[in-house]
PyMOL Python script that loads the backbone (N, CA, C, O; Angstrom):
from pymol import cmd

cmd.read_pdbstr("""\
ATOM      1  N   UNK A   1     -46.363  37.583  -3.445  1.00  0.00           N
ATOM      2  CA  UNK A   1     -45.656  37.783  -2.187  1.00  0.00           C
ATOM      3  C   UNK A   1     -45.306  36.417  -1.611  1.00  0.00           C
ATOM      4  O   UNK A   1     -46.202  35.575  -1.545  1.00  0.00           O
ATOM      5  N   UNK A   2     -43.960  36.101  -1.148  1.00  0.00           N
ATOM      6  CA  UNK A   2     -43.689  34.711  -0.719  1.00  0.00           C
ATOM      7  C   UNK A   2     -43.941  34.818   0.593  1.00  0.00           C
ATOM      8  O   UNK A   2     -43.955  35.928   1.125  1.00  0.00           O
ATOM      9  N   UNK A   3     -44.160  33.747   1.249  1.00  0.00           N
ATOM     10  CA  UNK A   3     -44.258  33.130   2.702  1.00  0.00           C
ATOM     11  C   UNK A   3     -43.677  33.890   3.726  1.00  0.00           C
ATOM     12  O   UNK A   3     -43.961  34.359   4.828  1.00  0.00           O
ATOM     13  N   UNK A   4     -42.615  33.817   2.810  1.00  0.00           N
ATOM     14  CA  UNK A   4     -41.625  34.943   4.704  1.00  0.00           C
ATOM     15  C   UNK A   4     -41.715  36.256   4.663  1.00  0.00           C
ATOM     16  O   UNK A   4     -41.426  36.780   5.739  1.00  0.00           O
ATOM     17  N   UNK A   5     -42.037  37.052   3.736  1.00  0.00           N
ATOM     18  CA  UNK A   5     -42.700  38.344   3.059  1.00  0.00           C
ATOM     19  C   UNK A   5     -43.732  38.318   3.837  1.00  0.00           C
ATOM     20  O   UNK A   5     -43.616  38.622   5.024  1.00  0.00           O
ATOM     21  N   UNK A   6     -44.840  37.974   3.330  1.00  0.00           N
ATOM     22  CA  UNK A   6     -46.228  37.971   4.339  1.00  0.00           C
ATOM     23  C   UNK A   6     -46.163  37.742   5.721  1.00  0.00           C
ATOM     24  O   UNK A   6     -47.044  38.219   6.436  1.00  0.00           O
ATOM     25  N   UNK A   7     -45.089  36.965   6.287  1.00  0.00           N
ATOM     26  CA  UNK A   7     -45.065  36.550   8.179  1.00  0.00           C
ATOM     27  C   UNK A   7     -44.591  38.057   8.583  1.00  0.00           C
ATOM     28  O   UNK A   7     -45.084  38.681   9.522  1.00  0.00           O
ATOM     29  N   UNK A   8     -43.299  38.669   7.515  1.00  0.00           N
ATOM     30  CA  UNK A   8     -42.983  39.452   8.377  1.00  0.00           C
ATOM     31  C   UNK A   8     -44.108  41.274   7.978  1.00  0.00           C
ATOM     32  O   UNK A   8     -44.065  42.499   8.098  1.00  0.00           O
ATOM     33  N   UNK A   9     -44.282  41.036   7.873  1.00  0.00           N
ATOM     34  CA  UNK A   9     -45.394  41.890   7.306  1.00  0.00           C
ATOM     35  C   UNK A   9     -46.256  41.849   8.191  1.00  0.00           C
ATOM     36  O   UNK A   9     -46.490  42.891   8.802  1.00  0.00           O
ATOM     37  N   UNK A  10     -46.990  40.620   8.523  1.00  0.00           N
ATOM     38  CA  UNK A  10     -48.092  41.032   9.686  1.00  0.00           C
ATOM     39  C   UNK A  10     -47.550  40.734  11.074  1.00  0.00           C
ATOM     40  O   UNK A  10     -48.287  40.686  12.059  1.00  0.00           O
ATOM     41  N   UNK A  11     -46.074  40.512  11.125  1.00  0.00           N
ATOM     42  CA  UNK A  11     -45.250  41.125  12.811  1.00  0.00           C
ATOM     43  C   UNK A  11     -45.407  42.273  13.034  1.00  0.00           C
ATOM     44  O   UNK A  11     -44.999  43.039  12.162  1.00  0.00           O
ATOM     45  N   UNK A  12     -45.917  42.747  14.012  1.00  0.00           N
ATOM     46  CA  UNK A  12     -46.112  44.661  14.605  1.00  0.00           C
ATOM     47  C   UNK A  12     -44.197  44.671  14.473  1.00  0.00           C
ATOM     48  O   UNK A  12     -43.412  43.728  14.565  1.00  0.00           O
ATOM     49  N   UNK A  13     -43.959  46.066  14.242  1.00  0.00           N
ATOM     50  CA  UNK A  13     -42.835  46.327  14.688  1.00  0.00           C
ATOM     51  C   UNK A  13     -42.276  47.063  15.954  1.00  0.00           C
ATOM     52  O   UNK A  13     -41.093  47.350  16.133  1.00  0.00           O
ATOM     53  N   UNK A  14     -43.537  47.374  16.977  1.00  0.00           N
ATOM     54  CA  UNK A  14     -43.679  47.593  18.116  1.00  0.00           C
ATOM     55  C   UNK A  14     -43.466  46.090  19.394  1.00  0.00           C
ATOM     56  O   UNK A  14     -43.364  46.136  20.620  1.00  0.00           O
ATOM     57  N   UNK A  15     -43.466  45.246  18.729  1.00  0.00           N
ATOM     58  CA  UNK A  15     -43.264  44.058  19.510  1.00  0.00           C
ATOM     59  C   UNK A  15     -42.619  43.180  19.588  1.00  0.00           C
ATOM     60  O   UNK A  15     -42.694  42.151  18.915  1.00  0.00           O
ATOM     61  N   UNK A  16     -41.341  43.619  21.021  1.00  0.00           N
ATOM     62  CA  UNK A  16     -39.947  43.212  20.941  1.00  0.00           C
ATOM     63  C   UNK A  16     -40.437  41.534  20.509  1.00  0.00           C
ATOM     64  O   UNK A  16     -41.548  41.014  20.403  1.00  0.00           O
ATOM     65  N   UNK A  17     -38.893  40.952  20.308  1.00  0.00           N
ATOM     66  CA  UNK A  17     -38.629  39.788  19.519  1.00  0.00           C
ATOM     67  C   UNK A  17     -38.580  38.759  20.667  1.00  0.00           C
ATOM     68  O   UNK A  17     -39.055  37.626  20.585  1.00  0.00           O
ATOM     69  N   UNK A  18     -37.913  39.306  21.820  1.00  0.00           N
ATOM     70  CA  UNK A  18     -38.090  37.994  22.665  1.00  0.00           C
ATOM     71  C   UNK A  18     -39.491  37.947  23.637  1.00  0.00           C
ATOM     72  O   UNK A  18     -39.325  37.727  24.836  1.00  0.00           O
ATOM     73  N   UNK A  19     -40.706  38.130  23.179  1.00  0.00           N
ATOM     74  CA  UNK A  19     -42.288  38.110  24.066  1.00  0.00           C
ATOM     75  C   UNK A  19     -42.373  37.062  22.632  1.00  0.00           C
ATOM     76  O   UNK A  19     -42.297  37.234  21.415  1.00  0.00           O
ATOM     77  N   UNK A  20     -42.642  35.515  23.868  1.00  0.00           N
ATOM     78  CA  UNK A  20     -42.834  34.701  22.480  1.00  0.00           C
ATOM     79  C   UNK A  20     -44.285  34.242  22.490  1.00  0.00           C
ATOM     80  O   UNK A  20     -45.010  33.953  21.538  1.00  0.00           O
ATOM     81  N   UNK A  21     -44.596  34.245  24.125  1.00  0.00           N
ATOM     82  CA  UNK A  21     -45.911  33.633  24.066  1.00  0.00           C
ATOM     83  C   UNK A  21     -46.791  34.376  23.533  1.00  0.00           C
ATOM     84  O   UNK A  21     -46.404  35.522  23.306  1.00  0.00           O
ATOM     85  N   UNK A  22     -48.382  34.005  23.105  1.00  0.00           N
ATOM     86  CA  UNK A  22     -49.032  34.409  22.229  1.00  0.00           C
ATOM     87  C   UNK A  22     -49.838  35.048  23.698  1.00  0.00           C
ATOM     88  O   UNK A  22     -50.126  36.244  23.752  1.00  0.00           O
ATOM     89  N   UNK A  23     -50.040  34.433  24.444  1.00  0.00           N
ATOM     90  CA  UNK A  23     -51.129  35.276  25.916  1.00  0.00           C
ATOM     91  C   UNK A  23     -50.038  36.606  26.012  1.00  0.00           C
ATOM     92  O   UNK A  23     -50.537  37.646  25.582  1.00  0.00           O
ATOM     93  N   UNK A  24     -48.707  36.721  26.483  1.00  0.00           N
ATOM     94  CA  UNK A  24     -48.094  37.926  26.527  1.00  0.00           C
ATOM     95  C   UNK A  24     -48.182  38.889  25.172  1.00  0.00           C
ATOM     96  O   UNK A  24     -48.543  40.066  25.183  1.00  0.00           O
ATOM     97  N   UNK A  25     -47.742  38.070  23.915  1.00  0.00           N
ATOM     98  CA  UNK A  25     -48.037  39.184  22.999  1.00  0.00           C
ATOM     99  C   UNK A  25     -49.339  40.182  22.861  1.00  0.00           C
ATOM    100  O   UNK A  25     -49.403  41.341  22.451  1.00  0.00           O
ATOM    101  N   UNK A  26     -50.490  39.166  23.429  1.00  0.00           N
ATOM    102  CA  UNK A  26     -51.664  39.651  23.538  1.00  0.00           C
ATOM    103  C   UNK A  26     -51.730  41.013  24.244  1.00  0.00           C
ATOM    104  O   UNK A  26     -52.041  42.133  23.836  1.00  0.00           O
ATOM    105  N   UNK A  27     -51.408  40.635  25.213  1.00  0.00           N
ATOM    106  CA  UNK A  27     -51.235  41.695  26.279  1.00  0.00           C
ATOM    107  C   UNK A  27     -50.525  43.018  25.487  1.00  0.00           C
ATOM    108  O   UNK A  27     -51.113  43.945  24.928  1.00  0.00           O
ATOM    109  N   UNK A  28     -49.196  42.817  25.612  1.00  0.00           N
ATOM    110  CA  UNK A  28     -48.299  43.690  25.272  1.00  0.00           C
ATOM    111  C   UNK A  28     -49.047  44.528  24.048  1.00  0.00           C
ATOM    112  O   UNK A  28     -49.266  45.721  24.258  1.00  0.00           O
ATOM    113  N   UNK A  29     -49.298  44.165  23.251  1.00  0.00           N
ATOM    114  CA  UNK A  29     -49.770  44.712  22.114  1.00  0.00           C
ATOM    115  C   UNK A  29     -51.275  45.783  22.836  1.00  0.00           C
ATOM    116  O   UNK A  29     -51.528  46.973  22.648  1.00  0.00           O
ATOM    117  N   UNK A  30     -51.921  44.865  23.568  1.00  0.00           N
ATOM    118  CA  UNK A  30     -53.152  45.405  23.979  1.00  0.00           C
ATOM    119  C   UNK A  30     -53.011  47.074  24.532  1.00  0.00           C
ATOM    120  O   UNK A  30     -53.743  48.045  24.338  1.00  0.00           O
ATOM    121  N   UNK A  31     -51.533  46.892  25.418  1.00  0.00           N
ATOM    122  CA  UNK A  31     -51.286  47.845  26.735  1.00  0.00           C
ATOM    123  C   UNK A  31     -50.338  48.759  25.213  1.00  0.00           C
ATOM    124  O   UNK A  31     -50.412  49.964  25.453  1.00  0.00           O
ATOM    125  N   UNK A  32     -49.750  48.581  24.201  1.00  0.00           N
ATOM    126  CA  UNK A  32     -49.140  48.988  23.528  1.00  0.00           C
ATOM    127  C   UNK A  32     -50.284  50.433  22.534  1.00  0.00           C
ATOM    128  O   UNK A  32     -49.853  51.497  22.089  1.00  0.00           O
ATOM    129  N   UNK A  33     -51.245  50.090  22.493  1.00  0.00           N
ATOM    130  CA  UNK A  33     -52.522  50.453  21.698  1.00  0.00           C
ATOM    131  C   UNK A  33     -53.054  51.488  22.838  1.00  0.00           C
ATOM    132  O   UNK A  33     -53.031  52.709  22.683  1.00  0.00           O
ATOM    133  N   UNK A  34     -53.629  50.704  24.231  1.00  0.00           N
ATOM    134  CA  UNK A  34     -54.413  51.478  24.887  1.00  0.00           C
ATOM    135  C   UNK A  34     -53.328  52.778  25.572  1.00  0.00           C
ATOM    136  O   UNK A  34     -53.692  53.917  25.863  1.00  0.00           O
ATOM    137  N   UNK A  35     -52.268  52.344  25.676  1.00  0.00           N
ATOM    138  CA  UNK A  35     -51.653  53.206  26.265  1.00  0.00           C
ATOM    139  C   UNK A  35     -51.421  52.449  28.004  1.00  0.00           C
ATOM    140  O   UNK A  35     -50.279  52.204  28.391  1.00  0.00           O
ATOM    141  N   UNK A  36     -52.704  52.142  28.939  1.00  0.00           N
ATOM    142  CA  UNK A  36     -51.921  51.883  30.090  1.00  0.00           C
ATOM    143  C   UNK A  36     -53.283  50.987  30.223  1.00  0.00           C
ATOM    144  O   UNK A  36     -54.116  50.873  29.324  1.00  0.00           O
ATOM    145  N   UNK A  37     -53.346  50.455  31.340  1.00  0.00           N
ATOM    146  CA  UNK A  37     -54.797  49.352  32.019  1.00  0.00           C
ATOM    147  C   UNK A  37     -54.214  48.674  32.934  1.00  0.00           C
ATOM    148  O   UNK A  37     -53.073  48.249  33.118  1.00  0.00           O
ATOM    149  N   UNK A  38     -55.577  48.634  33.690  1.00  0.00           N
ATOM    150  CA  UNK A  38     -55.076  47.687  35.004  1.00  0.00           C
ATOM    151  C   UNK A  38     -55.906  46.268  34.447  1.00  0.00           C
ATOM    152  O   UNK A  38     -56.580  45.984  33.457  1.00  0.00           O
ATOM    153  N   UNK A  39     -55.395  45.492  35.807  1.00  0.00           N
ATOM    154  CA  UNK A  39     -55.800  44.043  35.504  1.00  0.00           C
ATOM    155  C   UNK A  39     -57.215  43.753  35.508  1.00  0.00           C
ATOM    156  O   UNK A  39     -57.557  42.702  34.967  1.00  0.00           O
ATOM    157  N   UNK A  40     -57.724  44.180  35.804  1.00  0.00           N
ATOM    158  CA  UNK A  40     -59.336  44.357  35.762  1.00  0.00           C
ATOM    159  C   UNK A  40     -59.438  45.178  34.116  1.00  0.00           C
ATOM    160  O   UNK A  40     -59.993  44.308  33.445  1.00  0.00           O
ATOM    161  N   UNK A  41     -59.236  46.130  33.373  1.00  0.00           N
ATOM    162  CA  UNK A  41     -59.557  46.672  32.172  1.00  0.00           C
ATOM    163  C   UNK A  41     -59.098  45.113  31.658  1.00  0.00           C
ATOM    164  O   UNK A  41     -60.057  44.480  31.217  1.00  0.00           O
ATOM    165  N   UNK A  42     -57.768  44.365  31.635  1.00  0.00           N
ATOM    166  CA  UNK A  42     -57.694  44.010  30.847  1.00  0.00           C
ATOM    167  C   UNK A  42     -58.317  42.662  30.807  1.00  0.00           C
ATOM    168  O   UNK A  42     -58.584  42.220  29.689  1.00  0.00           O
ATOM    169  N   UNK A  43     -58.590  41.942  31.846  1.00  0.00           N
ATOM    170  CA  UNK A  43     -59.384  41.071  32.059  1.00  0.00           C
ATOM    171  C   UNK A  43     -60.605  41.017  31.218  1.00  0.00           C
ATOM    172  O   UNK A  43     -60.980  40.080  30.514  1.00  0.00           O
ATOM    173  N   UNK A  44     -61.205  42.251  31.417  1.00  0.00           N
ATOM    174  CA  UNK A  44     -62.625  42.395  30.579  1.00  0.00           C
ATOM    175  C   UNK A  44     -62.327  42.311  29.239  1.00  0.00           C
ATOM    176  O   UNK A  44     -62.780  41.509  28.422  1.00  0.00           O
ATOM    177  N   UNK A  45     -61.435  43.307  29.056  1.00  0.00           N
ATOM    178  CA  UNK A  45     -61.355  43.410  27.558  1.00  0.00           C
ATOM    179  C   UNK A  45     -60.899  42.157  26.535  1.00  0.00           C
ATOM    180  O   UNK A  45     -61.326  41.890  25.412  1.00  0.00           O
ATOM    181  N   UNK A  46     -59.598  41.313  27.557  1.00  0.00           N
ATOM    182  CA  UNK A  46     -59.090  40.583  26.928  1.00  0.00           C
ATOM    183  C   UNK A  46     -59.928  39.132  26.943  1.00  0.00           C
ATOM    184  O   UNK A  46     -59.516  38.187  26.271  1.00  0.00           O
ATOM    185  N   UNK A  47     -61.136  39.030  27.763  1.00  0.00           N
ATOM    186  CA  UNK A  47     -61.227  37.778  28.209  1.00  0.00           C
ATOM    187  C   UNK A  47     -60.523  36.609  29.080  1.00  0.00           C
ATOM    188  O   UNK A  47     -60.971  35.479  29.275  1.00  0.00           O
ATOM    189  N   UNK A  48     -59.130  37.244  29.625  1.00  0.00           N
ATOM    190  CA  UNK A  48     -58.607  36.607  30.220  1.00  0.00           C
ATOM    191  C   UNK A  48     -58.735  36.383  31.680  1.00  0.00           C
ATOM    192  O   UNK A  48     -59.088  37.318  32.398  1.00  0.00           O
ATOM    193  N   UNK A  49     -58.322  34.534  32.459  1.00  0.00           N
ATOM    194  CA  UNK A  49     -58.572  34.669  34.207  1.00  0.00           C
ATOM    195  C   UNK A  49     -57.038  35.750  34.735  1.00  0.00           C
ATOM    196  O   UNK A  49     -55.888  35.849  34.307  1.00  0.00           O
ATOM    197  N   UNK A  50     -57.734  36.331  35.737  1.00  0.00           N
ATOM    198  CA  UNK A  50     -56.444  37.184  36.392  1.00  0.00           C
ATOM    199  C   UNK A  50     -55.318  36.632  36.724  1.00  0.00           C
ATOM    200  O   UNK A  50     -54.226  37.192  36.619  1.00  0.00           O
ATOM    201  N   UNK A  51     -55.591  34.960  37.346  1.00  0.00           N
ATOM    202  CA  UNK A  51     -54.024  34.420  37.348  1.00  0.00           C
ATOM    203  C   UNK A  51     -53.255  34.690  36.159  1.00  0.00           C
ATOM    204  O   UNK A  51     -52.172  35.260  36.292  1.00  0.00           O
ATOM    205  N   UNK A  52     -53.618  34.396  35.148  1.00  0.00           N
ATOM    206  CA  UNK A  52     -53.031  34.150  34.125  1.00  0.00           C
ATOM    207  C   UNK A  52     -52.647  35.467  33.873  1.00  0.00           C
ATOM    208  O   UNK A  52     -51.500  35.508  33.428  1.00  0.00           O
ATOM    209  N   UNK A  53     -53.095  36.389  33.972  1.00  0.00           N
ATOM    210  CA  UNK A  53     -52.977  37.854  33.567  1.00  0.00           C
ATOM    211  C   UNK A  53     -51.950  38.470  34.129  1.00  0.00           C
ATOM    212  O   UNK A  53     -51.240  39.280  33.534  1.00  0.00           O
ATOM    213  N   UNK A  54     -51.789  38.073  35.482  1.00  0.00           N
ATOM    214  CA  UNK A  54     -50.848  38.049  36.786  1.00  0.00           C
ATOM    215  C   UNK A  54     -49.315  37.519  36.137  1.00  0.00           C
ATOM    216  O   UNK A  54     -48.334  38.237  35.943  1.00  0.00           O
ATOM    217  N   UNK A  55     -49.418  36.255  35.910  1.00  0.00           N
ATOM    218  CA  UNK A  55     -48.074  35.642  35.346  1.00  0.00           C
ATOM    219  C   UNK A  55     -48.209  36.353  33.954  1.00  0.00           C
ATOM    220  O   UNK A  55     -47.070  36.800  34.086  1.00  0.00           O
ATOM    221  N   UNK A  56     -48.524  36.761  32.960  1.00  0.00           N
ATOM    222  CA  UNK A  56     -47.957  37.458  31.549  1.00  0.00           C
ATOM    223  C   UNK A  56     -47.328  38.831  32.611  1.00  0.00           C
ATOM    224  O   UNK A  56     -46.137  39.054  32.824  1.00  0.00           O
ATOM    225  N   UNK A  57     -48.413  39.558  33.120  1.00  0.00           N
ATOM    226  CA  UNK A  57     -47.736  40.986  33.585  1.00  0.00           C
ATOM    227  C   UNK A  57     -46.260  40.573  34.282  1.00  0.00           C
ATOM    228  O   UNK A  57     -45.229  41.064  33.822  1.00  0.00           O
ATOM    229  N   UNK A  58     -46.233  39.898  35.104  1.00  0.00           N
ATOM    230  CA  UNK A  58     -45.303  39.488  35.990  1.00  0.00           C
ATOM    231  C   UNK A  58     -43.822  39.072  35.058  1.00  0.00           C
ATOM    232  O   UNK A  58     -42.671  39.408  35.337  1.00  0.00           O
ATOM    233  N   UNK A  59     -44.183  38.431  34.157  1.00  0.00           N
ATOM    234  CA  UNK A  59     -43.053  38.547  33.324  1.00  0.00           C
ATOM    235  C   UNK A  59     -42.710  39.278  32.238  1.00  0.00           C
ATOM    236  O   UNK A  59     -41.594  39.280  31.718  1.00  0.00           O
ATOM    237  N   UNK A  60     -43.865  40.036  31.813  1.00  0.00           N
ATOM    238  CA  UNK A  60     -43.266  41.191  30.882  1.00  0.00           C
ATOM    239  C   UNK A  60     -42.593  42.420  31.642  1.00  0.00           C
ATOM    240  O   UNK A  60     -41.711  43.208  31.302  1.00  0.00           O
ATOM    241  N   UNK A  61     -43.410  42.268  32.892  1.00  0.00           N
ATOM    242  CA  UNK A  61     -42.348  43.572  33.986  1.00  0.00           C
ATOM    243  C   UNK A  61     -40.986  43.279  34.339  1.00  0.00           C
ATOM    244  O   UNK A  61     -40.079  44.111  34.386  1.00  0.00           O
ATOM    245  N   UNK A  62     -40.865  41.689  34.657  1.00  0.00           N
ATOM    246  CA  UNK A  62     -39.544  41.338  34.838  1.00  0.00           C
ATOM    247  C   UNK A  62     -38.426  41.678  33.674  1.00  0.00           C
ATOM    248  O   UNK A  62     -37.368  42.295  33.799  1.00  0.00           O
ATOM    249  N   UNK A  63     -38.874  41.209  32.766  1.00  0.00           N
ATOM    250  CA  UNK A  63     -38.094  41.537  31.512  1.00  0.00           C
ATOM    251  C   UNK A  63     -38.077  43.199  31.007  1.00  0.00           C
ATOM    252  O   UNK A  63     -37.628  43.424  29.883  1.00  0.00           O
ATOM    253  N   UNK A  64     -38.488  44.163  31.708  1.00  0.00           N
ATOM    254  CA  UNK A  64     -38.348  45.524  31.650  1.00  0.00           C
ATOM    255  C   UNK A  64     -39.272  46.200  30.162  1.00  0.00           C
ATOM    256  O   UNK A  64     -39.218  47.336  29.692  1.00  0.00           O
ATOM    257  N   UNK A  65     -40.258  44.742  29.609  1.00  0.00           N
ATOM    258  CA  UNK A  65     -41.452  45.524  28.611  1.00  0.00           C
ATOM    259  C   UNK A  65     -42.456  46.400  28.947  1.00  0.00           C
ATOM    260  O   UNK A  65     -42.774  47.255  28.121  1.00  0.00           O
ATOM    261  N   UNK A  66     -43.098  46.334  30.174  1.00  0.00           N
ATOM    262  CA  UNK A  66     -44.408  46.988  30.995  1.00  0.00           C
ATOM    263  C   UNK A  66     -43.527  47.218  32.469  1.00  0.00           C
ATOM    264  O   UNK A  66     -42.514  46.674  32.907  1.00  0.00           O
ATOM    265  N   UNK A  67     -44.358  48.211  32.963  1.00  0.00           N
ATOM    266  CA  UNK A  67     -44.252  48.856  33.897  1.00  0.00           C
ATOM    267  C   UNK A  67     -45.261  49.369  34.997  1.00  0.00           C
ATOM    268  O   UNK A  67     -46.070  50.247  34.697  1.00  0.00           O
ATOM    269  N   UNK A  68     -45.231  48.966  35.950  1.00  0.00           N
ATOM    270  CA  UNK A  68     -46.058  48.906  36.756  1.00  0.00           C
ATOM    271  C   UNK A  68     -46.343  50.509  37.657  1.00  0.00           C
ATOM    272  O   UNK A  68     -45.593  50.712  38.612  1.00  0.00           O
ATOM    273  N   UNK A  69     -47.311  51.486  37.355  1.00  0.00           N
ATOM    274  CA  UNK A  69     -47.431  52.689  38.994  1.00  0.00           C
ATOM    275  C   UNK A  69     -48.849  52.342  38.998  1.00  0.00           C
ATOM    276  O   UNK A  69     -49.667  52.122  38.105  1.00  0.00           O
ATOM    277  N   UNK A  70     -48.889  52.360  40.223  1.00  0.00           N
ATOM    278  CA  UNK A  70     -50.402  52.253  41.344  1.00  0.00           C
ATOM    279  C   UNK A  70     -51.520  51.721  40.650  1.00  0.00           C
ATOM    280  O   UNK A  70     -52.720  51.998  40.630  1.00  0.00           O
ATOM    281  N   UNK A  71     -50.771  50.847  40.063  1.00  0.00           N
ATOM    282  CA  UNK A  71     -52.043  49.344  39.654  1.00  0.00           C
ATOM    283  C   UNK A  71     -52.671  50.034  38.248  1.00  0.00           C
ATOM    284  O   UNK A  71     -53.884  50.009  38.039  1.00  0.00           O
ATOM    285  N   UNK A  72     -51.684  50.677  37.270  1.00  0.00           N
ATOM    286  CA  UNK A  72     -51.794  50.441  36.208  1.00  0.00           C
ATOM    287  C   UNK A  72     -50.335  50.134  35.408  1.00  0.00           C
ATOM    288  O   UNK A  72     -49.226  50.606  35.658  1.00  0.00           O
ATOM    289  N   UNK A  73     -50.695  49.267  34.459  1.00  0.00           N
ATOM    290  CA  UNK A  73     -49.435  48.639  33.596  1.00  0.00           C
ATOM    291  C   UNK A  73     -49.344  49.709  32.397  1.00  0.00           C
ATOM    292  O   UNK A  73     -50.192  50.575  32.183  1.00  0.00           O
ATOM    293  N   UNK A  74     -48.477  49.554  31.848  1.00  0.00           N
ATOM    294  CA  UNK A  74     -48.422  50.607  30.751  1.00  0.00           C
ATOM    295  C   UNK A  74     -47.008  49.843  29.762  1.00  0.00           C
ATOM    296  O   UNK A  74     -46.548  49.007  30.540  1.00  0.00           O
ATOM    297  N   UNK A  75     -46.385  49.802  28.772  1.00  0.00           N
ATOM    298  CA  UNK A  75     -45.824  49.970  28.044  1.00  0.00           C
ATOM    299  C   UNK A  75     -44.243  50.706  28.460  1.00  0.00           C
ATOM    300  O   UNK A  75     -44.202  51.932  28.359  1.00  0.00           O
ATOM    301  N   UNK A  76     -43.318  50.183  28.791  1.00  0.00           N
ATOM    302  CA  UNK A  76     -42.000  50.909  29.355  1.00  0.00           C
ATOM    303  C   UNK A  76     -41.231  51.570  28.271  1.00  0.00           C
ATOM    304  O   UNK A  76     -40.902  50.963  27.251  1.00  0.00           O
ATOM    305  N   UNK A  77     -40.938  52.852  28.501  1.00  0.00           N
ATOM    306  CA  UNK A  77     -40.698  53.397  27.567  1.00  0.00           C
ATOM    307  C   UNK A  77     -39.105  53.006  26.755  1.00  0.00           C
ATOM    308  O   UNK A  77     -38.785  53.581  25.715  1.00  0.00           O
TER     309      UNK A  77
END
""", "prot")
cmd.dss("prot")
cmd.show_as("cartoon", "prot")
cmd.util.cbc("prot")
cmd.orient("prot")
């Protein structure tokens, strides 16, 4: 199997092309799996500080990937 065979192989195909950072892919993928979580589930789960958690959500919502009702994120359909 060559090089670019194997990269694209272990790309999800659930995870649009323009989420480049690796903290958002994190996420996205995370909320992609669980289905929905608030910033507190994912904090724990992910190990991540909430600022930081704050700015990935904040821009995967902007960009119309996640979706925000009553303080849980979820995956936009």
């Amino acid at each position: 199997m060559s090089m670019q065979q194997s990269t694209h192989l272990a790309k999800p195909e659930t995870l649009p092309e323009d989420i480049t950072s690796p903290r958002a892919k994190l996420v996205y993928l995370y909320l992609d799996v669980t289905e929905d979580a608030t910033v507190e589930d994912l904090q724990s789960c992910l190990d991540m500080r909430k600022i930081d958690l704050f700015s990935v959500l904040n821009s995967l919502t902007g960009a119309g990937h996640v979706s925000l009702d009553d303080g849980t994120y979820t995956v936009a359909a």
